[in-house]
C-alpha positions in Angstrom: 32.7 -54.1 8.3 34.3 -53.1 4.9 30.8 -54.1 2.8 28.8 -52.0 5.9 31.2 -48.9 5.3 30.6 -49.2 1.5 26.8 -49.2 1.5 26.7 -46.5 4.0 28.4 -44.7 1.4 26.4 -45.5 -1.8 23.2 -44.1 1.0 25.4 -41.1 2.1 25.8 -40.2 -1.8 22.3 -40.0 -2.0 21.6 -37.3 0.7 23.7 -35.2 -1.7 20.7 -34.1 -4.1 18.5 -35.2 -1.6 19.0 -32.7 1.3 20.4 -29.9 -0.2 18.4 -26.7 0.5 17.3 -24.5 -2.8 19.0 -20.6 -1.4 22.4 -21.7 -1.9 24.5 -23.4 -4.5 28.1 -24.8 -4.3 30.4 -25.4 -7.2 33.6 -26.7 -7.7 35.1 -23.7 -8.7 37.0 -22.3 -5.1 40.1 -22.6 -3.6 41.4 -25.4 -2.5 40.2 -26.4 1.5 38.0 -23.5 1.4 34.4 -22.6 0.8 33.6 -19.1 -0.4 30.3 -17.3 -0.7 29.1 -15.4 -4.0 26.2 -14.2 -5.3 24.7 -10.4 -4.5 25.7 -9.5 -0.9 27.7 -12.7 0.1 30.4 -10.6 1.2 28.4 -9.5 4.3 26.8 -12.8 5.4 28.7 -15.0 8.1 28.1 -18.9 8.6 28.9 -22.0 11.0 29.6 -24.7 9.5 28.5 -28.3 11.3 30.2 -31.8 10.8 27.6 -34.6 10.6 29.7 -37.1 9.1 33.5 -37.6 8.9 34.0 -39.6 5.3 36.2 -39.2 2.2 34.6 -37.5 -0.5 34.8 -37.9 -4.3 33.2 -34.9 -5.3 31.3 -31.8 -3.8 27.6 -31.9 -3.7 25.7 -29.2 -3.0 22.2 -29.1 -5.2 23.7 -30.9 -7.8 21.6 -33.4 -10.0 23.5 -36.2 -9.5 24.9 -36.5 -6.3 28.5 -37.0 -4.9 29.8 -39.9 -2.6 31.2 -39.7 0.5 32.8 -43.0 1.2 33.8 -44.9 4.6 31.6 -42.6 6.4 32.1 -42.3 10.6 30.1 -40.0 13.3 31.4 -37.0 13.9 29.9 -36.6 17.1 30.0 -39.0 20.7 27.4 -41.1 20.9 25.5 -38.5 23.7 24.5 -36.3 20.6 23.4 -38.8 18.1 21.3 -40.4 20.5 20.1 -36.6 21.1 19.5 -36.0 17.7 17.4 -39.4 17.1 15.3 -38.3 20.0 14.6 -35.2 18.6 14.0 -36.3 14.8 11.2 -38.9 16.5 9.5 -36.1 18.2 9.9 -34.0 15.4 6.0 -34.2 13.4 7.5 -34.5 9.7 10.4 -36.7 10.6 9.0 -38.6 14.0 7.6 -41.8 11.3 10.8 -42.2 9.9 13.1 -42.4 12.7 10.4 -44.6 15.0 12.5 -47.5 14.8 15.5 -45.9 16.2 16.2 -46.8 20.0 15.6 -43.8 22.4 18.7 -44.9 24.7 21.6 -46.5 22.0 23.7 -44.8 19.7 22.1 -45.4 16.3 24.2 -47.2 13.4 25.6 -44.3 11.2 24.5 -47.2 8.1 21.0 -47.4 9.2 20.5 -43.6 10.1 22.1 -42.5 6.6 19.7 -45.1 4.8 16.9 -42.9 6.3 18.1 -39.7 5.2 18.9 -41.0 2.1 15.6 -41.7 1.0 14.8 -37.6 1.5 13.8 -35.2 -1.5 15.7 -32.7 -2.8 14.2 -29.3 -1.1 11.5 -31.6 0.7 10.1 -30.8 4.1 11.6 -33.6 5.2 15.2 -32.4 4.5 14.3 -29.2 5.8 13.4 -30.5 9.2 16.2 -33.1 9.0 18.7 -30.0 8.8 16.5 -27.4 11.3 16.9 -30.6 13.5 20.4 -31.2 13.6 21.8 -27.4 14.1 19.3 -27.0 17.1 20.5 -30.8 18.5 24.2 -29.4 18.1 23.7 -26.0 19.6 21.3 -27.3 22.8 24.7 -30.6 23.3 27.2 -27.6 23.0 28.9 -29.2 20.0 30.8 -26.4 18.2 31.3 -25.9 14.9 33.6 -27.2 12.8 34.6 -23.6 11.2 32.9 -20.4 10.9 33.3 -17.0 9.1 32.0 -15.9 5.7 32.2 -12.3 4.2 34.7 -12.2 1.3 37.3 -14.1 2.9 35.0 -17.4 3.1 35.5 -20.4 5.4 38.4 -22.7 5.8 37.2 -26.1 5.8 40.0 -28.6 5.9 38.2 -32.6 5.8 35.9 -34.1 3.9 32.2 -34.8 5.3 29.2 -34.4 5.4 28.3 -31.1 6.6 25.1 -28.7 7.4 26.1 -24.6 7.1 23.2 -22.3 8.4 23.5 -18.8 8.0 24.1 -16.9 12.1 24.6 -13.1 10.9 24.9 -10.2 8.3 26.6 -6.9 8.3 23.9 -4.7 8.3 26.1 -1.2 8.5 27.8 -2.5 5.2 24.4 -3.8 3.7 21.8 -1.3 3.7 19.6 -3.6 0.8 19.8 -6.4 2.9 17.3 -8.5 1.7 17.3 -12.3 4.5 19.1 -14.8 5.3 19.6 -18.1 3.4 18.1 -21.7 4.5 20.2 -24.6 6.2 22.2 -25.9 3.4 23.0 -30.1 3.5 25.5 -31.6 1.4 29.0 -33.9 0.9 32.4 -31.5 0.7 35.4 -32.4 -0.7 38.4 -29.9 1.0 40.6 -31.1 -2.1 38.7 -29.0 -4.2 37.2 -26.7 -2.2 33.6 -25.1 -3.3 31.9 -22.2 -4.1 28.5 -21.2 -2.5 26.3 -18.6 -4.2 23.9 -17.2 -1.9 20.3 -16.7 -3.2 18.3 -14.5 -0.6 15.1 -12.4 -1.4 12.8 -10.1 0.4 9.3 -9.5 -0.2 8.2 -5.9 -2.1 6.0 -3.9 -0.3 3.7 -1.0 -1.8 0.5 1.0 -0.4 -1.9 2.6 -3.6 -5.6 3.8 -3.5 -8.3 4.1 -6.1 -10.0 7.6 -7.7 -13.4 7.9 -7.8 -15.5 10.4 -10.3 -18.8 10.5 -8.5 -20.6 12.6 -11.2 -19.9 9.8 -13.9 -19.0 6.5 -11.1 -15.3 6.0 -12.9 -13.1 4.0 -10.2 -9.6 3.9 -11.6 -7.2 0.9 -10.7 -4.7 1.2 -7.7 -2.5 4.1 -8.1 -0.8 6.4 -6.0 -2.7 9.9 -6.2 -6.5 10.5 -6.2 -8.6 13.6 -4.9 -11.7 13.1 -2.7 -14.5 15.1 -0.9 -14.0 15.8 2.7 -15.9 13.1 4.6 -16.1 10.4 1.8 -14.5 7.0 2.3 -11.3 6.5 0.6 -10.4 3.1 -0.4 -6.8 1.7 0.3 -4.4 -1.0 -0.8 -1.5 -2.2 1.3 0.6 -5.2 -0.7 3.4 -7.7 0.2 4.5 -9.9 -2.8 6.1 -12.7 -1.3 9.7 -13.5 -1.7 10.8 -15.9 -4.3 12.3 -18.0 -1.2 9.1 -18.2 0.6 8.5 -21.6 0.5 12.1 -22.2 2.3 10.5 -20.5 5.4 9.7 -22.7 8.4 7.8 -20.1 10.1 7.0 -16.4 8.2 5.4 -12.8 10.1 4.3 -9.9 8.1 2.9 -6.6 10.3 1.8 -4.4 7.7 2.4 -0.6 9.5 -0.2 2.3 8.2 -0.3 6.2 9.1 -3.1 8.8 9.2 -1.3 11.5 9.7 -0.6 14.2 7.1 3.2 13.3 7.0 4.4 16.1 4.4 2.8 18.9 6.2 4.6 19.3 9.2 1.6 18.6 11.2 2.3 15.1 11.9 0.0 15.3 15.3 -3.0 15.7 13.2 -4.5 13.1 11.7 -6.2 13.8 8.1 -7.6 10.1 7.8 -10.1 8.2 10.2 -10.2 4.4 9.8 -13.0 2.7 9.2 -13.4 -0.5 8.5 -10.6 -3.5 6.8 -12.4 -4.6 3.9 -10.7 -7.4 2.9 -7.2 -9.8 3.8 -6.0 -12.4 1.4 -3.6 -14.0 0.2 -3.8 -13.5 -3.8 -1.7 -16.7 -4.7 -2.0 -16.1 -8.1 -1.0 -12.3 -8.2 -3.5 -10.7 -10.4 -4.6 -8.3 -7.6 -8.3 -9.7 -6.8 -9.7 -12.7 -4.8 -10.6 -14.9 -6.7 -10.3 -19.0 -7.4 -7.8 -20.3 -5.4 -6.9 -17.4 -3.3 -7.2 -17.4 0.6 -9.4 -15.5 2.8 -7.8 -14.7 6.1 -9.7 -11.9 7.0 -12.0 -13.3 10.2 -8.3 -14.3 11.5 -6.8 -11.1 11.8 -9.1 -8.5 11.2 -9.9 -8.8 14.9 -7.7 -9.7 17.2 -4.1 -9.6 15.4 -5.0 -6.0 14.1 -4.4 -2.5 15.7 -5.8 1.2 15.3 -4.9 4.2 17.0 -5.9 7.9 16.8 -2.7 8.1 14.1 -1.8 4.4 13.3 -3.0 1.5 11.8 -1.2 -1.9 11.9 -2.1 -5.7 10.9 0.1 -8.5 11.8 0.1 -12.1 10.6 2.4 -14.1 13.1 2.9 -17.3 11.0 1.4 -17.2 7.3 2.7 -20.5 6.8 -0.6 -21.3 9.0 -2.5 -20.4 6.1 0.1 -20.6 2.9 2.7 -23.1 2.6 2.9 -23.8 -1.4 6.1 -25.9 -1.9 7.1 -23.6 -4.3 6.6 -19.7 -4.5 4.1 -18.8 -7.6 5.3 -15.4 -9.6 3.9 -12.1 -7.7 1.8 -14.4 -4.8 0.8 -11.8 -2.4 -0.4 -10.9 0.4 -3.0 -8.0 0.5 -4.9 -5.7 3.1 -7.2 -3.7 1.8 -9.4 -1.1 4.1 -11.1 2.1 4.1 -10.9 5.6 5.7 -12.6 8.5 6.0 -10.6 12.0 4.6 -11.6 14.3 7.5 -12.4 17.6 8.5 -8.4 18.3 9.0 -7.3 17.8 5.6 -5.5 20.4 3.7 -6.6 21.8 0.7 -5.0 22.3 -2.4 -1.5 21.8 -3.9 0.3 20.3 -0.8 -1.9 17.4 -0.6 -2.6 14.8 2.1 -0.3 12.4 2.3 0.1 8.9 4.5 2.6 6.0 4.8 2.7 2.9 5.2 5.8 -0.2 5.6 6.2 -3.9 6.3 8.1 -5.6 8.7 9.1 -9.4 7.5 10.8 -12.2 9.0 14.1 -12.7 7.1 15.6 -15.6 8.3 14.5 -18.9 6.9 15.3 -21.1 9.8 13.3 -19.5 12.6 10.7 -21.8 13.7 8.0 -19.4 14.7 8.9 -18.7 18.3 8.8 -15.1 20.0 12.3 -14.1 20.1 13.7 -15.0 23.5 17.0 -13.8 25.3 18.1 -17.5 25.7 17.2 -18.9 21.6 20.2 -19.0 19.9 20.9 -16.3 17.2 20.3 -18.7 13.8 16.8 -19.6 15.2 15.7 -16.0 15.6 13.2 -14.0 13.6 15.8 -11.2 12.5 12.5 -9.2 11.2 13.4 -6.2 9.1 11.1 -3.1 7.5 10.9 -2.3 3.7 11.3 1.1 2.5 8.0 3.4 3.1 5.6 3.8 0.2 3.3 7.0 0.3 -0.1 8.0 -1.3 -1.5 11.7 -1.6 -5.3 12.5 -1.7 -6.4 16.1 -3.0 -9.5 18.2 -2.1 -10.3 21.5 -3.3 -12.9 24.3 -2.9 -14.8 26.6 -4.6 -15.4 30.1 -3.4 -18.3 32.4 -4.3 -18.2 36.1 -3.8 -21.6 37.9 -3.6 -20.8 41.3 -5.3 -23.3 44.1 -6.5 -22.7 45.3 -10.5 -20.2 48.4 -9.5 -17.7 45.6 -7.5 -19.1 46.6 -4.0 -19.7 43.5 -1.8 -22.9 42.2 -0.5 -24.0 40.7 2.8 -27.4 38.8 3.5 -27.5 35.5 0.9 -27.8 32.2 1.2 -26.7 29.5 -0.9 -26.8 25.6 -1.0 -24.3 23.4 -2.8 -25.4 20.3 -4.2 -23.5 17.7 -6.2 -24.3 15.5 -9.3 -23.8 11.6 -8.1 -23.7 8.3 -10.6 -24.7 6.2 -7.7 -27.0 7.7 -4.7 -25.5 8.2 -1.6 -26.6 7.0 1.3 -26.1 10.2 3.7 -27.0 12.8 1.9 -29.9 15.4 1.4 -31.6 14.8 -2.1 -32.0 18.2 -4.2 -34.1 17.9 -7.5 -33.9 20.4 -10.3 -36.8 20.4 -13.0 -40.0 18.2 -13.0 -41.1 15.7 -14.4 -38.9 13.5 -17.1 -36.6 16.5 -17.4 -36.2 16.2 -13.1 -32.2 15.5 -12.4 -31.7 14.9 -8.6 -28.5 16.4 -7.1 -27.2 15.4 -3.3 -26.8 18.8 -0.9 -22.8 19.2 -0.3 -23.5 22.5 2.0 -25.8 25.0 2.8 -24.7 28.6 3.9 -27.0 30.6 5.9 -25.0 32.9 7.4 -26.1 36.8 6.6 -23.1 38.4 7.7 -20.6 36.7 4.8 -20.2 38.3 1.5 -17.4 35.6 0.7 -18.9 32.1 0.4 -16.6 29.0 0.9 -17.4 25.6 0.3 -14.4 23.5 1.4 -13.3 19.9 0.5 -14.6 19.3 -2.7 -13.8 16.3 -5.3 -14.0 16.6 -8.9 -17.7 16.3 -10.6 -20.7 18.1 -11.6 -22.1 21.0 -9.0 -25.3 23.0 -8.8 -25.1 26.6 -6.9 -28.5 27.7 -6.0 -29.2 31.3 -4.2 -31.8 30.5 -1.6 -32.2 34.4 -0.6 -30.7 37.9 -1.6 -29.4 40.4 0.2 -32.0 42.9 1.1 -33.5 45.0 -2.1 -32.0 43.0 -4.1 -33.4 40.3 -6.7 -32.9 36.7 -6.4 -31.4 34.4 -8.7 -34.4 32.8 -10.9 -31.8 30.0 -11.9 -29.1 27.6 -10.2 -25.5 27.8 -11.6 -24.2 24.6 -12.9 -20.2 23.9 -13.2 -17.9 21.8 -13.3 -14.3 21.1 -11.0 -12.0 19.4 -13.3 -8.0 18.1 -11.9 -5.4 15.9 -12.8 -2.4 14.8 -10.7 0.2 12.2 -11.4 0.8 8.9 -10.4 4.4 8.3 -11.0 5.5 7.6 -7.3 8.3 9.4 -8.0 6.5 12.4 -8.8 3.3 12.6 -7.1 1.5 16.4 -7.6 -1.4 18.3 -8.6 -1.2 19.3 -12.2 -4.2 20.7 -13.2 -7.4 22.5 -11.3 -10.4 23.8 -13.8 -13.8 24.9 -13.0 -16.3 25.8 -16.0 -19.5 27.4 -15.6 -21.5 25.1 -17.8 -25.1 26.7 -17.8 -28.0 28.9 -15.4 -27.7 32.0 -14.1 -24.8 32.6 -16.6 -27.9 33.7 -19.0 -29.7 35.5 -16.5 -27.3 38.0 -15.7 -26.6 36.8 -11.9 -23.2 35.8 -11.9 -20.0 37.1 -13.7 -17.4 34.7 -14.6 -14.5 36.4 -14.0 -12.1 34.5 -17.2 -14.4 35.1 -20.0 -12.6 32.7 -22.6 -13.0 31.1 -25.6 -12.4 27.7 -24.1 -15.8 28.2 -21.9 -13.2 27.9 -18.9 -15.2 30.9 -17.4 -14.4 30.7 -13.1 -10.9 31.1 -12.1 -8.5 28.7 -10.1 -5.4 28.5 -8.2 -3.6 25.4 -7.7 -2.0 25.7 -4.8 -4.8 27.3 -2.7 -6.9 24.4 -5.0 -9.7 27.0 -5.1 -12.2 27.7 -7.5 -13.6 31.1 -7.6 -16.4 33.9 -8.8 -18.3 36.6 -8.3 -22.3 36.4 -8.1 -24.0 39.7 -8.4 -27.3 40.7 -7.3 -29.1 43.5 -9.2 -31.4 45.7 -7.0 -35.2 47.0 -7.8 -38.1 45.3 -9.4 -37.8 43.6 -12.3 -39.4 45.1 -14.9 -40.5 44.5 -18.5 -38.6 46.2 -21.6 -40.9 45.5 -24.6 -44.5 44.6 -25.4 -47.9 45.7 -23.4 -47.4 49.0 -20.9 -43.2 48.3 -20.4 -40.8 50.9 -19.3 -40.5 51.9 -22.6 -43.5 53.0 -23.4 -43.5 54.9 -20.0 -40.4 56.6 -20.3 -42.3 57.7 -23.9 -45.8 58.7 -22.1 -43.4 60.6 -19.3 -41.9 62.3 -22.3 -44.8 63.1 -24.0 -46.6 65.1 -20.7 -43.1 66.8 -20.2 -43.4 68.4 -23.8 -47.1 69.3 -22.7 -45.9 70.7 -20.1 -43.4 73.0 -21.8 -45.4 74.0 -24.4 -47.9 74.8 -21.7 -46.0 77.1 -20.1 -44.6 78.9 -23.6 -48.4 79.4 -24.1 -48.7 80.7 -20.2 -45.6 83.3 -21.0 -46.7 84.7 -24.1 -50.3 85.1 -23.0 -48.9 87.5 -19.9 -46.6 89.2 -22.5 -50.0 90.1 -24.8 -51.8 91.1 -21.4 -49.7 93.6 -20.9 
């Protein structure tokens, strides 16, 4: 009996490095018969503490490299729960081959079971599902634990053993950057020296960006936090979880990535500013370089359809179990996972300054240990999903307009003109009206924006513009008075940041480039050096001039029979005329 003890020792030492779970780490540096918790945000974490084995211990080992024995080892539960627990490690899929020689109705031999688990990886699935196993075996035979507690007092652990502590609770009142819970954590304790467990927990980050478009010149910037679009164009959005650094200690891991169309800085939050289209794109980028490429998986068929949700203001996509799809055994640097989708900027966006802004957040499963299961009254609490959101992240889109006032030369307003708006694109649109200037290889097409035709307006508005290259043409004057011959061409210029801390509209130019600035139509109300010639306001994000209309004929001023020389011949006959009737006087004067 004395050799058996020994060589179930010698195994037992070995389940030491073996089954010891990665998220915690126990030293020898405690108090004596106690085992405290440090490491960021130990102090609001509690813990049960299970007794697998009773033993005598010549070291602790918890993660360490060479293991620690625990000698003369002994059940430390009735034979009813072992032979529980080897029923449930043979039915179990990554343990069931290991434990198929075990008898399903007699209490296994504590040399022959800890020769099995002593032949388990450090951090291996195995040794996960060996420990998962043995607190849900414990819990479901009522075996209670040997201590509990945690915080900063720790937990008083008085013999040595073998012993499995999983995480059942944090303080969330007192831990507002509560990050998860830690995995089951397997190893030999000795209560002469006590030990020190440092908890290693992490959450995954969480950010929503879009990408600018210049469609004059077909720039797309990188994903960023601020862009400006037309009304009706199809803005292009990024929502992001980087996976926690603990990811691969997950048995089971949901994500439900949360979006909002709703303008959520205006007050308006009833009104949506952004239509959904269409998800693009859902992947996991394993690599974290922010594109699918090599390597990276495609999940989009999966839950594009029936695991995602859109409402008149909200958009959400869950992935119930990405360990499905991604179970690395360890976590790559920044592997993510990424929804990217489109939607429309709409008719009820604001314009200007105070912006359009939308959220988005992620809820994540924080506890290591839950198995997958919806979260049921009767599961017990360390085998629960304990899901938690991330802070929001918010993006703002811009639009601006430009507004045209028809004006005669004196200031005094005009009604009857018409105007279209057209708008310089790098790559044709598909939707849109084509407008060509010139013939033909000097022809440039333009894309019709907007077209007034209302008579009564002598203010012109043409709402929900981006940033590019525009063409104003006058399609018909007010009445007896001349038509533009020309278009006027200018340009709306605007910068806004994209520090997320400060996200705002810095900048709105237009400049009158060329047109009907030389044919003496329009009047450019800031005159500069700088060729800056229409003025703006930021906050109304308007750009705006006056067009004026002469009235009359156009009429020549030099060469052939021009005004000139018929304000001369009228000249002329009026001096004939005088003379004529000088001559007329005199000659009555002489007659009588």
């Amino acid at each position: 009996m004395k050799n058996t003890r020994k060589f179930a020792a010698m195994i037992a030492a070995l389940t030491l490095s073996a089954c010891s779970i990665a998220p915690m780490a126990m030293t020898a540096s405690a108090a004596e018969n106690k085992i405290t918790f440090t490491g960021e945000q130990a102090g609001t974490h509690s813990y049960s503490v299970y007794k697998i084995f009773d033993g005598v211990a010549s070291d602790n080992g918890m993660n360490t490299a060479t293991g620690a024995e625990l000698n003369n080892l002994e059940w430390s539960v009735n034979e009813d729960v072992q032979k529980a627990l080897v029923v449930a490690l043979k039915a179990n899929d990554t343990l069931k081959t290991d434990f198929a020689s075990f008898s399903d109705t007699e209490a296994p031999s504590v040399a022959d079971f800890a020769a099995v688990v002593g032949d388990f990886e450090a951090n291996s699935a195995k040794a996960k599902a060996f420990a998962e196993t043995v607190v849900k075996v414990f819990n479901e035979n009522n075996v209670n634990a040997t201590a509990t507690g945690g915080g900063e007092e720790g937990i008083t652990l008085n013999s040595d053993g073998y012993y499995v502590i999983a995480e059942t609770g944090v303080d969330m009142e007192e831990n507002d950057e509560y990050t998860g819970m830690t995995a089951y954590l397997l190893g030999v304790y000795d209560a002469s020296a006590g030990a020190a467990v440092t908890v290693k927990s992490s959450a995954p980050s969480f950010q929503k960006k879009l990408r600018d478009t210049n469609d004059t010149t077909g720039e797309t910037t990188g994903w960023q936090d601020s862009a400006d679009y037309d009304i009706g164009d199809d803005v292009p959005f990024q929502l992001k979880a980087t996976l926690p650094s603990t990811y691969a200690d997950y048995k089971a891991y949901k994500l439900t990535f949360h979006d909002n169309f709703r303008n959520v800085n205006s007050g308006e939050e009833s009104v949506e500013v952004f239509t959904f289209k269409q998800i693009d794109k859902i992947y996991v980028d394993a690599n974290g370089n922010g594109k699918f490429d090599d390597g990276d998986v495609d999940v989009t068929a999966k839950y594009s359809k029936s695991d995602s949700s859109v409402t008149d203001y909200d958009f959400d996509v869950t992935i119930n179990n990405l360990k499905n799809d991604y179970a690395p055994e360890t976590t790559p640097a920044d592997a993510a996972v990424i929804v990217e989708y489109s939607a429309t900027l709409n008719v009820n966006a604001v314009i200007g300054s105070a912006g359009n802004w939308n959220d988005a957040y992620l809820s994540y499963t924080t506890n290591p240990n839950w198995n997958g299961t919806p979260d049921e009254e009767d599961t017990p609490d360390e085998e629960k999903e304990h899901p938690k959101d991330s802070p929001v992240d918010t993006t703002v889109v811009f639009t601006y307009q430009t507004v045209i006032n028809k004006v005669n030369p004196q200031g005094t307003s005009l009604k009857g003109a018409n105007f279209t708006l057209a708008k310089r694109y790098a790559v044709a649109p598909e939707d849109k009206e084509e407008f060509v200037v010139g013939e033909g290889e000097s022809a440039v097409t333009y894309y019709v924006v907007s077209k007034i035709t209302d008579i009564d307006k002598d203010s012109f508005e043409f709402k929900g513009l981006d940033d590019g290259d525009y063409i104003l043409v006058e399609t018909k004057a007010p009445d007896n008075y001349k038509i533009a011959t020309k278009p006027v061409y200018f340009t709306i210029s605007a910068e806004h940041t994209n520090d997320p801390e400060i996200l705002k509209l810095t900048s709105l130019t237009g400049a009158a480039t060329e047109g009907a600035l030389d044919d003496g139509f329009i009047n450019l109300q800031a005159d500069d050096d700088d060729g800056n010639r229409m003025t703006s306001d930021i906050k109304e994000g308007k750009i705006e001039a006056n067009f004026i209309n002469t009235s009359g004929a156009e009429l020549p001023s030099t060469g052939g029979m021009g005004t000139k020389l018929f304000y001369l011949g009228g000249g002329a006959m009026v001096a004939v005329a005088g003379v004529f009737l000088i001559t007329k006087k005199r000659m009555g004067r002489s007659e009588n």
